[in-house]
Backbone atoms as SQL, in Angstrom:
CREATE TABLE atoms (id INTEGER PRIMARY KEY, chain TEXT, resi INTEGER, resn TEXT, atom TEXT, x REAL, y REAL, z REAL);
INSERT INTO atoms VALUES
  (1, 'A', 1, 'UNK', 'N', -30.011, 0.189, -2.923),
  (2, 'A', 1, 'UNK', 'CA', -28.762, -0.298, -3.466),
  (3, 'A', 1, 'UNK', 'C', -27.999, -1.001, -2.351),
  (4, 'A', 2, 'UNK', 'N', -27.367, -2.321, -2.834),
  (5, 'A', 2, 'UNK', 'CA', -26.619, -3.075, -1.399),
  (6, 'A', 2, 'UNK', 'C', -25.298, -2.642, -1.573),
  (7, 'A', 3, 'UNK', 'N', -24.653, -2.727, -0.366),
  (8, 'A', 3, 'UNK', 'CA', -23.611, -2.671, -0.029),
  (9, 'A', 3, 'UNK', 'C', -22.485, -3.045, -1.291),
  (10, 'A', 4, 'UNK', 'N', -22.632, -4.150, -1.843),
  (11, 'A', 4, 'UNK', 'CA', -21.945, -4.948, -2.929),
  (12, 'A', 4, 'UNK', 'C', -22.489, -4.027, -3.968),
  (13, 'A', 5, 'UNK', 'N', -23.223, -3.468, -3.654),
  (14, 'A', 5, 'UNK', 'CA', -24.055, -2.565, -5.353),
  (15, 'A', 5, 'UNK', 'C', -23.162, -1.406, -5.500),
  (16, 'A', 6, 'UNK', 'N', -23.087, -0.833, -4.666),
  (17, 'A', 6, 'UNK', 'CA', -22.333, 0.221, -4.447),
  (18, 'A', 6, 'UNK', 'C', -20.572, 0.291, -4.512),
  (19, 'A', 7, 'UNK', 'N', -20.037, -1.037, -4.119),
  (20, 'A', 7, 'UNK', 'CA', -18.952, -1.184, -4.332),
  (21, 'A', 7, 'UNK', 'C', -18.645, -1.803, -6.237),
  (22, 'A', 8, 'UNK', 'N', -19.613, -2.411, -6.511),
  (23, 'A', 8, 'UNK', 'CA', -19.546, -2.657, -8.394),
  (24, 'A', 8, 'UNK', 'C', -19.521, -1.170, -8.626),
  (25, 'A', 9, 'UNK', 'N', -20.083, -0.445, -8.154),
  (26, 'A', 9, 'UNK', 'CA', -20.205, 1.234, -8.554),
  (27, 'A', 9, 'UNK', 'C', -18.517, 1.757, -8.780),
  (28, 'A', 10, 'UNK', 'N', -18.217, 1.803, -7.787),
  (29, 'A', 10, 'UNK', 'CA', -17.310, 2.487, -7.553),
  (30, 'A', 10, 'UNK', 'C', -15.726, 1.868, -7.979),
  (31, 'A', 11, 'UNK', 'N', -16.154, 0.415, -8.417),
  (32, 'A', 11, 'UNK', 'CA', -15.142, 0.050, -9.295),
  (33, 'A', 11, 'UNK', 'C', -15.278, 0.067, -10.677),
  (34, 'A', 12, 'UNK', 'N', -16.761, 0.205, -11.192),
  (35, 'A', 12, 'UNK', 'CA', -17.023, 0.417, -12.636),
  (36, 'A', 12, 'UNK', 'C', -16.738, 2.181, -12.919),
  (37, 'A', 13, 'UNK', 'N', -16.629, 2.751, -11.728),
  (38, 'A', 13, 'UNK', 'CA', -16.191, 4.554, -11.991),
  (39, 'A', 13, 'UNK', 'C', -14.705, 4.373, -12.147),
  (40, 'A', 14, 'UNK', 'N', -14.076, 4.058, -11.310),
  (41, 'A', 14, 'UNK', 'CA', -12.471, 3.830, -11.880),
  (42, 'A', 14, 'UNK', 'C', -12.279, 3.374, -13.008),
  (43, 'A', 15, 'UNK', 'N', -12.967, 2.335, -13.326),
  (44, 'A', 15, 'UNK', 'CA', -12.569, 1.436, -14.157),
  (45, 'A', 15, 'UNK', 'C', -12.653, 2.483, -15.892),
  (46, 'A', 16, 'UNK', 'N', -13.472, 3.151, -15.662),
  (47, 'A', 16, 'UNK', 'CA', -14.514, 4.476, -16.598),
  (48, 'A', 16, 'UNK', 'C', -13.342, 5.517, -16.648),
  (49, 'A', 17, 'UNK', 'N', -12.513, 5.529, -15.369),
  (50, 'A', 17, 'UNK', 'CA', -11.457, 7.059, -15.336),
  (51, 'A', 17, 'UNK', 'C', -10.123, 6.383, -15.985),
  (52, 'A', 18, 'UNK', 'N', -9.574, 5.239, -15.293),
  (53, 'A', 18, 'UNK', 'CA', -8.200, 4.896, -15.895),
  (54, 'A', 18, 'UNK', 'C', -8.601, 3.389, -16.177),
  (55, 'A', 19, 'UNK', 'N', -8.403, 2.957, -17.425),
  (56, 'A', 19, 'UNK', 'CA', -9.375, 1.896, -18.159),
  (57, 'A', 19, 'UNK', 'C', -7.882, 0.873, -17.895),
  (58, 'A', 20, 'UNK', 'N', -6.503, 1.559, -17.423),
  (59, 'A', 20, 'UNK', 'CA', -5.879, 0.324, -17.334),
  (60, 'A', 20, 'UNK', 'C', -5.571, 0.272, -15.899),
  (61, 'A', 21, 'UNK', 'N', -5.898, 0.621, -14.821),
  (62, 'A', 21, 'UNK', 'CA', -6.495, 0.101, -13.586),
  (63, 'A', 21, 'UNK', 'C', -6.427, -1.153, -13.340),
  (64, 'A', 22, 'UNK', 'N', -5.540, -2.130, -12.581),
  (65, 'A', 22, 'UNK', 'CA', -5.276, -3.383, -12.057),
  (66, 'A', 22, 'UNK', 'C', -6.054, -3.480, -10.915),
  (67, 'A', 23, 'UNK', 'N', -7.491, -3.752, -11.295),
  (68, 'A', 23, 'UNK', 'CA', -8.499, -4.076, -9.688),
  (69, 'A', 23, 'UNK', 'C', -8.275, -5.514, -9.095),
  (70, 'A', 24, 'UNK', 'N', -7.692, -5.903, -10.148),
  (71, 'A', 24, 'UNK', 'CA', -7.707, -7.713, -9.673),
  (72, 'A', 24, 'UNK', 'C', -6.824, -7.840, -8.133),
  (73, 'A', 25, 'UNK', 'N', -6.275, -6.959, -8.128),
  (74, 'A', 25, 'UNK', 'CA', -5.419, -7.372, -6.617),
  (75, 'A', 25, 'UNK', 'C', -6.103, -5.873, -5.515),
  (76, 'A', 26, 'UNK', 'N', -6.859, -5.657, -5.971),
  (77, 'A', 26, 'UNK', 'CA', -7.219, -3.829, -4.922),
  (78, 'A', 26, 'UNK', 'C', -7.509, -4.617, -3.898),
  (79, 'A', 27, 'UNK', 'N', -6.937, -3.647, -2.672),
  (80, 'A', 27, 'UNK', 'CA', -7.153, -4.347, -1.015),
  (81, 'A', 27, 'UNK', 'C', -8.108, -3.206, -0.411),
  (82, 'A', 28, 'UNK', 'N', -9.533, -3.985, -0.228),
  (83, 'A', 28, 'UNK', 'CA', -10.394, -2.599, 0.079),
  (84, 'A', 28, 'UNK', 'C', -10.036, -1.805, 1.150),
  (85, 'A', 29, 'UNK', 'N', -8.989, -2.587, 1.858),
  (86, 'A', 29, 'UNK', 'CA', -9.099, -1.732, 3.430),
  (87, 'A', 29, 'UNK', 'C', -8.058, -0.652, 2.925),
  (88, 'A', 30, 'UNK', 'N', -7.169, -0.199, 1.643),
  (89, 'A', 30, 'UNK', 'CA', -5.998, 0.398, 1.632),
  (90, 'A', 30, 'UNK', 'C', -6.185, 1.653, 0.477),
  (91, 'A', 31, 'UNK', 'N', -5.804, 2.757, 1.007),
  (92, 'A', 31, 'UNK', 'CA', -6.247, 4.104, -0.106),
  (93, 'A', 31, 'UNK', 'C', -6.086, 3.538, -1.222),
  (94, 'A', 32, 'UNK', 'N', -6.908, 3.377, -2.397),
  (95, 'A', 32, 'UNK', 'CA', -7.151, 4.092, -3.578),
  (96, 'A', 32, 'UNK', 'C', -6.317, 4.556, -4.530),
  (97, 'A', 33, 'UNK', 'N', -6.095, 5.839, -3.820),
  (98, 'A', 33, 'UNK', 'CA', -5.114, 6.825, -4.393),
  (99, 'A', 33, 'UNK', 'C', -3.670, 5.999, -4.540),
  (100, 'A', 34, 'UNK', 'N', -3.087, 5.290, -3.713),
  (101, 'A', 34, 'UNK', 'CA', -1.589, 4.709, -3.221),
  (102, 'A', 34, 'UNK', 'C', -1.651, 3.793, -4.059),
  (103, 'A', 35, 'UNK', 'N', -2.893, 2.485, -4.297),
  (104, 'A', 35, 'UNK', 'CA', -2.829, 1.644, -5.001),
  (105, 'A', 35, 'UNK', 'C', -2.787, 1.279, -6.231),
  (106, 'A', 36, 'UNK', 'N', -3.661, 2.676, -6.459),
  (107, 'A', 36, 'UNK', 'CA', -4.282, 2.805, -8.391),
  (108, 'A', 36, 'UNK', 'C', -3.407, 3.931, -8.845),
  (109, 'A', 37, 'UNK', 'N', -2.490, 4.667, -8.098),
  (110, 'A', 37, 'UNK', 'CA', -1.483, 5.430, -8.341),
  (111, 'A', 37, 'UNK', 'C', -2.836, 6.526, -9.382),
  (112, 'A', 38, 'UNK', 'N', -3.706, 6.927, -8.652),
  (113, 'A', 38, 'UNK', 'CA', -5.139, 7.734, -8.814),
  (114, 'A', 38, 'UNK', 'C', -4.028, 9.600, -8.579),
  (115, 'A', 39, 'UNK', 'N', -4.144, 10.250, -9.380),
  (116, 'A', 39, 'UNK', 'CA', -3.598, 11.721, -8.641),
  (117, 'A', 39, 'UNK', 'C', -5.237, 12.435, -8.315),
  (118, 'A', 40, 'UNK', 'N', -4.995, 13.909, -8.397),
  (119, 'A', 40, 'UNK', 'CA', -6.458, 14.714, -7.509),
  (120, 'A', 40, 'UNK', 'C', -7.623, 14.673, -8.322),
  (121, 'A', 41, 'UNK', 'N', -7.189, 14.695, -9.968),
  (122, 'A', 41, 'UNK', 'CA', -7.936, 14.646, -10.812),
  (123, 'A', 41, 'UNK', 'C', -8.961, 13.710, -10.873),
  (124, 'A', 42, 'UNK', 'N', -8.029, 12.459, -10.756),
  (125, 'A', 42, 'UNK', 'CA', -9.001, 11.346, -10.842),
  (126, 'A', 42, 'UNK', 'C', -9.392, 11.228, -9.712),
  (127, 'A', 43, 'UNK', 'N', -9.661, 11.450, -8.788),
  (128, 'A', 43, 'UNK', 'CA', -10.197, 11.582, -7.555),
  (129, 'A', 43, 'UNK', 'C', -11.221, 12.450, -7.642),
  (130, 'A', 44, 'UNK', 'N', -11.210, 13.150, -8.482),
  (131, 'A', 44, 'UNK', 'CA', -12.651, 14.501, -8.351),
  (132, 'A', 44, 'UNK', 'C', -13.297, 13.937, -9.160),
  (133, 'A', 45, 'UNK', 'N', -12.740, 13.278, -10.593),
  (134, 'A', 45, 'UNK', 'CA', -13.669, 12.590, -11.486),
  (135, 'A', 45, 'UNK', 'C', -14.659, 11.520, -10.771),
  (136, 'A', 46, 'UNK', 'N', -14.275, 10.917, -9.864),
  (137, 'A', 46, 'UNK', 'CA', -15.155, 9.905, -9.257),
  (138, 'A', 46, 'UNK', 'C', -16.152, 10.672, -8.387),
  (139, 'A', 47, 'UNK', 'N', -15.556, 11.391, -7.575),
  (140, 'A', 47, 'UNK', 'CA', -16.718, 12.262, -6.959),
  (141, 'A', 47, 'UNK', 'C', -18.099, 12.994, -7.510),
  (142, 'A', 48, 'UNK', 'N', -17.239, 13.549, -9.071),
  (143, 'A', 48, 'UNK', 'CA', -18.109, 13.999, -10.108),
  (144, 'A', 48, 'UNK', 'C', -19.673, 13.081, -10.674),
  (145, 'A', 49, 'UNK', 'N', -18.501, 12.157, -10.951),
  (146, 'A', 49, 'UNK', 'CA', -18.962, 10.863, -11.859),
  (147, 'A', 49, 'UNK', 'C', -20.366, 10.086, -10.476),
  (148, 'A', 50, 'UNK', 'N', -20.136, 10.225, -9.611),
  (149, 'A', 50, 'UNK', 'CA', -21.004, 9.747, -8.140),
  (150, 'A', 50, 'UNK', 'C', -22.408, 11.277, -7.949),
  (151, 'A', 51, 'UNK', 'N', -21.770, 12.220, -8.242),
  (152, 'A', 51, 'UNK', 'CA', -22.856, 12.882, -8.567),
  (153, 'A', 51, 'UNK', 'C', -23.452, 13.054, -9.366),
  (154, 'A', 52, 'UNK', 'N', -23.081, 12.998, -10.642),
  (155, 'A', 52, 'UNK', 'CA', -23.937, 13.207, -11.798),
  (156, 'A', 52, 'UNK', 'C', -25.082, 11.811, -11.867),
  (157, 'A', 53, 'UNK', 'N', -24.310, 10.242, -11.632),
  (158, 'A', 53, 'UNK', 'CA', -25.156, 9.126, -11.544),
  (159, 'A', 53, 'UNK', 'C', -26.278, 9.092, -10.422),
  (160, 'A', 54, 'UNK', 'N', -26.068, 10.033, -9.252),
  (161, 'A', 54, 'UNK', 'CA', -27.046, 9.189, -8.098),
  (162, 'A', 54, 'UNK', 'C', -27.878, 10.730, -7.613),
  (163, 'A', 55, 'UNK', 'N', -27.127, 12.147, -7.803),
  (164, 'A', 55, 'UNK', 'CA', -27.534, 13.288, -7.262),
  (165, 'A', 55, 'UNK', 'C', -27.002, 13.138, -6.142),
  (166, 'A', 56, 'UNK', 'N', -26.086, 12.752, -5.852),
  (167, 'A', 56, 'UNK', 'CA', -25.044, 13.198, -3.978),
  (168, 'A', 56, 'UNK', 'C', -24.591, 13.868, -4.430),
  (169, 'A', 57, 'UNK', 'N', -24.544, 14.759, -3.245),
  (170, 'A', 57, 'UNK', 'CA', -23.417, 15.877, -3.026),
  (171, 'A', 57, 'UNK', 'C', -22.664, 15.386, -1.864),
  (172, 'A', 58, 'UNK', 'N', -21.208, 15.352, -1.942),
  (173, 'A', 58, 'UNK', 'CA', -19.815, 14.899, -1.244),
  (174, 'A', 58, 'UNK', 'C', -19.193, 16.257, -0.977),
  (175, 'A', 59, 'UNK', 'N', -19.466, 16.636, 0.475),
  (176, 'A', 59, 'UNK', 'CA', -19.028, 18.285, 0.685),
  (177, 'A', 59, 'UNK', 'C', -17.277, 18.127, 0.622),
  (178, 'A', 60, 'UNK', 'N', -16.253, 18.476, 0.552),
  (179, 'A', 60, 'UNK', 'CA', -14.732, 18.738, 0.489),
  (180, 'A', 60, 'UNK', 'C', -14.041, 17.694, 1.866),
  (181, 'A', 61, 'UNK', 'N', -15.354, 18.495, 2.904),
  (182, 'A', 61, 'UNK', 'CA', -14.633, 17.918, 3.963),
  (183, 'A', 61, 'UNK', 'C', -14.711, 16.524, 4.284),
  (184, 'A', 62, 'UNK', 'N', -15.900, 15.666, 2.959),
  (185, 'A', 62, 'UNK', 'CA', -15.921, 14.458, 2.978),
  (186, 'A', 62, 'UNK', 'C', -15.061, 13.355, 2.532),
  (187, 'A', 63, 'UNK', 'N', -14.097, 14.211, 1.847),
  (188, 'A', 63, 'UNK', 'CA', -13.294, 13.286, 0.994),
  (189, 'A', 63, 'UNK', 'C', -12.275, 12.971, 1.114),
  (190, 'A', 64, 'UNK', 'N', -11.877, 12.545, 2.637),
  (191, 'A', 64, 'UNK', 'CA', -10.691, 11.598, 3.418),
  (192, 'A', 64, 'UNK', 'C', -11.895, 10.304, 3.675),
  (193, 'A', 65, 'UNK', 'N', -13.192, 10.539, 3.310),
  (194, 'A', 65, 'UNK', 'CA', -14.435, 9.334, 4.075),
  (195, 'A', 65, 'UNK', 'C', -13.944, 8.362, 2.804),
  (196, 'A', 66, 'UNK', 'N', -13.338, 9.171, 1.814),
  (197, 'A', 66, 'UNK', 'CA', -13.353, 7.938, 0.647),
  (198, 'A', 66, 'UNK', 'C', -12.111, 7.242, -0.188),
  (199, 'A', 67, 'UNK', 'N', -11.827, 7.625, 0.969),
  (200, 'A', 67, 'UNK', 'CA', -10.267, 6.770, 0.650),
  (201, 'A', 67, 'UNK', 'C', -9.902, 5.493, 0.163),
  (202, 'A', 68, 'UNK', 'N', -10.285, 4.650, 0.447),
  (203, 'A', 68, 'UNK', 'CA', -10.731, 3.296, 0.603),
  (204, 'A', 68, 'UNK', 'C', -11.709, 2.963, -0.105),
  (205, 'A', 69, 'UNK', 'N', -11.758, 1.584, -0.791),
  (206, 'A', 69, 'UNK', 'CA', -13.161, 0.728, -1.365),
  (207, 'A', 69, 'UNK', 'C', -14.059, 1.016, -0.063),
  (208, 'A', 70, 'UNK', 'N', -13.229, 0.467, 0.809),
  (209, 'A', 70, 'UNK', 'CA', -14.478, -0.504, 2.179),
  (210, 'A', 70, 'UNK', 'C', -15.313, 0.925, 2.814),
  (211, 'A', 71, 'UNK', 'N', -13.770, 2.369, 3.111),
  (212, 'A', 71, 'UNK', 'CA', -14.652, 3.079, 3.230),
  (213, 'A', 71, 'UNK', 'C', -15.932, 4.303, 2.226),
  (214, 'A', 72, 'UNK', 'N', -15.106, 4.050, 0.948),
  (215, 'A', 72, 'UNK', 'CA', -16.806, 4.609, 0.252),
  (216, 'A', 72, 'UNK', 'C', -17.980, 3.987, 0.438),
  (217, 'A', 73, 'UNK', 'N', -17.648, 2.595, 0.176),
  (218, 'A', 73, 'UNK', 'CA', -18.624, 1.940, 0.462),
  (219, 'A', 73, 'UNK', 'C', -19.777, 2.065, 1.679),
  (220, 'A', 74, 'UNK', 'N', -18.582, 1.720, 3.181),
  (221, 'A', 74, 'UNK', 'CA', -19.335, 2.345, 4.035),
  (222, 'A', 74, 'UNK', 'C', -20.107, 4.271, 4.028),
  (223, 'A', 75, 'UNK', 'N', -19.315, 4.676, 3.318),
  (224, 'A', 75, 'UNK', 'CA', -19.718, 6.285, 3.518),
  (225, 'A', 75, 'UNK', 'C', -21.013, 6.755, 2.773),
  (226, 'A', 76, 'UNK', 'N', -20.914, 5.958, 1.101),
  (227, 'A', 76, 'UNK', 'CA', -21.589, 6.026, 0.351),
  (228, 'A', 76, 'UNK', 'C', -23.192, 4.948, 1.059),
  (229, 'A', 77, 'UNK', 'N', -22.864, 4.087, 1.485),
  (230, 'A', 77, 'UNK', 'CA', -24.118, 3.257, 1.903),
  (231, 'A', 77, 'UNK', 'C', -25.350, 4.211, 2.046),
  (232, 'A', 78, 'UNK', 'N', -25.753, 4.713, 3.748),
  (233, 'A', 78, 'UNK', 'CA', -26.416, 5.122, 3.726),
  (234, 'A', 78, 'UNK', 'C', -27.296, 6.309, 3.223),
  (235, 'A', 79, 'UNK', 'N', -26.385, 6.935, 2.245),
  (236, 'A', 79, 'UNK', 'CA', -26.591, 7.905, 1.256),
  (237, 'A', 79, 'UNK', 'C', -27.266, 7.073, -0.338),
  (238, 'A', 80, 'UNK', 'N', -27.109, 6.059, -0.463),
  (239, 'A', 80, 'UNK', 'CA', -27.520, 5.366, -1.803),
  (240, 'A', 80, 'UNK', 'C', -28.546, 4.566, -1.257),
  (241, 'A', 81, 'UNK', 'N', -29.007, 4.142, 0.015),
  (242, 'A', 81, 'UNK', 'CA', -29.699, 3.126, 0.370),
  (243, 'A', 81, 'UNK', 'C', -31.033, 3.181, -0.451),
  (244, 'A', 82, 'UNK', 'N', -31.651, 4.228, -0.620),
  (245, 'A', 82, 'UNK', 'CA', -32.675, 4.508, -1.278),
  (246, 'A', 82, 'UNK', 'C', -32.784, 4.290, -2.981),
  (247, 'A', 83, 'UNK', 'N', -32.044, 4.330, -3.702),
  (248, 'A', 83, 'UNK', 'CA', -31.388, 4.215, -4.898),
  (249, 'A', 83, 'UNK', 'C', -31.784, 3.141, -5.911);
């Protein structure tokens, strides 16, 4: 899975949690949470939603790695490369 594969991912999972989600302006370098006004819920749903699709497991202490588009992306990469 490329880099860009993984980021369609992770905007088609938002897009799946809050269907009225304004991605047209998302700034990958900037939390998530702040932008998409995302609370904890929807934040676990994606984590969920990333395991049930690929079989990762995202331990607790991983999930400041995914703050960000740019950084799931990066975090998620070498974990999906195979995919």
């Amino acid at each position: 899975m490329t880099l860009e594969e993984i980021k369609n991912v992770i905007i088609e999972i938002i897009q799946d949690i809050d269907e009225d989600a304004d991605l047209s302006s998302l700034n990958p370098k900037e939390a998530l949470r702040d932008q998409l006004d995302l609370d904890s819920m929807d934040f676990l749903d994606i984590v969920m939603e990333l395991r049930k699709r690929y079989k990762i497991q995202i331990p607790e202490a991983d999930y400041p790695e995914l703050a960000s588009l740019d950084s799931c992306v990066n975090y998620l990469g070498p974990r999906l490369q195979s995919s």
